[in-house]
N, C-alpha and C positions, 0 to 999 in steps of 0.2 A: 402416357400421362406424366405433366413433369412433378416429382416428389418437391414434397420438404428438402429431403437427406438430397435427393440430384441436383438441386440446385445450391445448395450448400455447398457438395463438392465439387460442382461446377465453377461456382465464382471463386473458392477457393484454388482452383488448380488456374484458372485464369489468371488469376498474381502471380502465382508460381509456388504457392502454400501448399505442401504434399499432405496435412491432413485436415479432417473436417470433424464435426459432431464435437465432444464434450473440450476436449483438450484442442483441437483445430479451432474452433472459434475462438477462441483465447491468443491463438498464435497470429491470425485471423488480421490484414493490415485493419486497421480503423476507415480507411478510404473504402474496401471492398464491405466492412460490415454494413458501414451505414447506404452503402449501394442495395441490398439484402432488406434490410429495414426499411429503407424510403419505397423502393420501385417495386419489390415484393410483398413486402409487410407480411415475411415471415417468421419471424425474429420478435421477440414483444421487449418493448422498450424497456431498459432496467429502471426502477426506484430512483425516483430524483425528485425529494423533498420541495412542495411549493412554497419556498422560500426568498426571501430578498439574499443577493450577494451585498457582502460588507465592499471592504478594499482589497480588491485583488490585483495583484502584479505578479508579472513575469519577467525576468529581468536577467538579461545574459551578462553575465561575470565568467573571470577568466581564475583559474584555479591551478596554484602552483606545483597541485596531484593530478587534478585532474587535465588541466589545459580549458579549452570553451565547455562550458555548459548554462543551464539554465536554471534559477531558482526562483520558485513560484512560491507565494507567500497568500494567504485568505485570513484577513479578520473579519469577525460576525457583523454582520450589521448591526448600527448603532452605539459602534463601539471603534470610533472615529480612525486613526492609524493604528492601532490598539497598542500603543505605549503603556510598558509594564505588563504586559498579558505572557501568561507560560504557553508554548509551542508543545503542537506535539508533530515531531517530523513521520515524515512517511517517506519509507521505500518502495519504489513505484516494481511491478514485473516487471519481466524481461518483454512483452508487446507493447508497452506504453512508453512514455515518456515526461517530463515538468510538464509539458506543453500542450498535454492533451488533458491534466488536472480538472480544465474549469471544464471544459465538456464533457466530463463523467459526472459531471455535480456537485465534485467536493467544495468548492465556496459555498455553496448553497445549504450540504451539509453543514458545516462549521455552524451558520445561525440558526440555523433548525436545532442544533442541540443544543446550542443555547436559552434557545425560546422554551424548549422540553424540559429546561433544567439544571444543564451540565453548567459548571465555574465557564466564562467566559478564558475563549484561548485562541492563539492562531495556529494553523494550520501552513507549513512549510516543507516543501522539500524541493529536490537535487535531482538531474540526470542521474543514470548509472553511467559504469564502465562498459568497456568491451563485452567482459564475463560477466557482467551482474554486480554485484556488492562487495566484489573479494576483489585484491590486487592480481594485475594479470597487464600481460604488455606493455609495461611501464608505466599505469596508472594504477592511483591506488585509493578508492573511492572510503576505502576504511578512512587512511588518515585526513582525506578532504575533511570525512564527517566529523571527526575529532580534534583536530586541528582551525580545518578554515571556516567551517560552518560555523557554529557557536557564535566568532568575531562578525560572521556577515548580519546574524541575527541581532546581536546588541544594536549595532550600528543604525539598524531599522527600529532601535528602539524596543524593541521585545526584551523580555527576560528571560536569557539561553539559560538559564543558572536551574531553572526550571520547567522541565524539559521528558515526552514522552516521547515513546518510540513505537509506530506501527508499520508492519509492511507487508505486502499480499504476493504470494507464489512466488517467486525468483525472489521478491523484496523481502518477502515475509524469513526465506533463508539466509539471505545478507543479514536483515537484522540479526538474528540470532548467532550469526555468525560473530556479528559486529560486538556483540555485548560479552559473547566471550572472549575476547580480546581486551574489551574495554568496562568489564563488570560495574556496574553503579553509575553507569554514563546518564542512564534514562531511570526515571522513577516507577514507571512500568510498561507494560509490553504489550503490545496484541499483535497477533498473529492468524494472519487470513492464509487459512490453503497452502502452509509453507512447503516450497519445492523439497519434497527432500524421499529420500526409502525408509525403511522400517530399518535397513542396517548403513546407514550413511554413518560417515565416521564421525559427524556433527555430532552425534549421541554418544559418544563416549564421553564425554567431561560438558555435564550441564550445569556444574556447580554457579553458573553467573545465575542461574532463577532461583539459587536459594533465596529464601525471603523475600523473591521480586513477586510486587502482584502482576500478572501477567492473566491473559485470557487467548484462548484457539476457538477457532471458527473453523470450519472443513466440514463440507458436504459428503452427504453420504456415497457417492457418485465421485467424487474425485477421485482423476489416480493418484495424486498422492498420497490419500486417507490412510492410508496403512502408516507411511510414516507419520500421519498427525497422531496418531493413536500410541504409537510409540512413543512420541515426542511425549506424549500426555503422560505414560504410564512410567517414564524412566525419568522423569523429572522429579529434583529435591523437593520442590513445592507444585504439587497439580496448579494446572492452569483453573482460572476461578475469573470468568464465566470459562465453560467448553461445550461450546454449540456445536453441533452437526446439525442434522435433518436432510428433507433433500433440497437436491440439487446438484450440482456439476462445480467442474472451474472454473467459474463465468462471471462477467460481470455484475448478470443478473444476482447471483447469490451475495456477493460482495456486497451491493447496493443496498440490499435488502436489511445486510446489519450495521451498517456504517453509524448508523446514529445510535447504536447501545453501545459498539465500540466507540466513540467518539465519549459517552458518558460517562464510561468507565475510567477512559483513560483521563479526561479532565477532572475526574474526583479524585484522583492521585495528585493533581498537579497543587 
């Protein structure tokens, strides 16, 4: 009989992806999930608000940290280039990429929490590095976001001046990373599933979330849960929202709260 779980680790080992189930689907190319989803329809589709897309672009620029990358940009519908609207950038995991943005939903997001309520805002971000969010082999995706983003943001007319910061698993540890470095860059924070252990050395100096409102998302079923929990409990100011419940580290759970993180973070802006 062919399982759920066999053919999961089957298509998985067919790319050459050594694992499968919670954390393997996540590592999981996007060409073999959606192979999984279409031809099996064993996989349930994540949360993707029936929404109108505003103005979305993607738009490759060259970065004097980073060298070629991509930056994807969504305003709400109805809210024409969105000149003068506050951003809140995202850091994408280590399986994704800019480019894969509009096909997770998030333009679609963006007007959906607008229509729900949230301050009108655009939605923007950036490739990673090599390593994710830290500087590593001669690129240095911190000072890209510090430096050159912000510039590429006005120049589209947005207001980088005011500005949140979200990022999930690999993305969700750069950010954090990032603010420690750069304390008061973002007005506040969420954090989805950030990559990290319960003794990463990221937790020894969390003073950049004094006073930031920030909020953590982490399934009860993540392996990283342990360190969201730490994160939670060794931080100056608790995170406010901090959702868990179930689920995994998966798109699916991601999806699922994109729009209260998106509301949150636009009522700070």
């Amino acid at each position: 009989m062919i399982t759920r779980r066999g053919l999961l680790i089957g298509g998985a080992a067919t790319a050459g992806v050594g694992a499968a189930g919670v954390v393997g689907w996540e590592l999981t190319p996007w060409s073999v999930r959606w192979r999984l989803r279409q031809e099996f329809g064993l996989i349930p589709d994540p949360f993707i608000p029936d929404a109108a897309e505003g103005r979305v672009r993607l738009e490759h620029l060259t970065s004097k940290h980073m060298g070629d990358l991509d930056l994807f940009t969504a305003v709400p519908a109805g809210h024409g280039d969105g000149a003068g609207l506050p951003v809140i950038v995202v850091m994408h995991g280590s399986s994704a990429t800019a480019s894969v943005f509009r096909e997770i939903g998030l333009a679609r997001f963006v007007t959906a929490a607008v229509e729900a309520g949230a301050p009108p805002f655009v939605l923007a971000g950036t490739d990673d590095g090599p390593a994710g969010w830290v500087p590593a082999n001669g690129v240095d995706p911190q000072a890209m976001v510090r430096e050159e983003l912000p510039r590429w943001l006005e120049r589209r007319g947005f207001d980088a001046d005011r500005r949140a910061l979200w990022g999930w698993s690999r993305g969700g540890y750069g950010a954090l990373r990032y603010l420690q470095s750069d304390p008061g860059w973002a007005a506040a924070l969420a954090l989805f599933s950030p990559a990290l252990h319960e003794d990463d050395p990221v937790l020894d100096d969390l003073s950049a979330l004094a006073g930031l409102p920030w909020g953590l998302w982490s399934a009860n079923h993540d392996p990283w849960h342990d360190g969201a929990i730490a994160l939670s409990e060794q931080a100056p100011t608790p995170p406010d929202p901090w959702v868990q419940g179930e689920g995994g580290h998966t798109r699916i759970y991601w999806n699922d709260h994109t729009l209260e993180m998106m509301r949150f973070l636009a009522g700070h802006l």
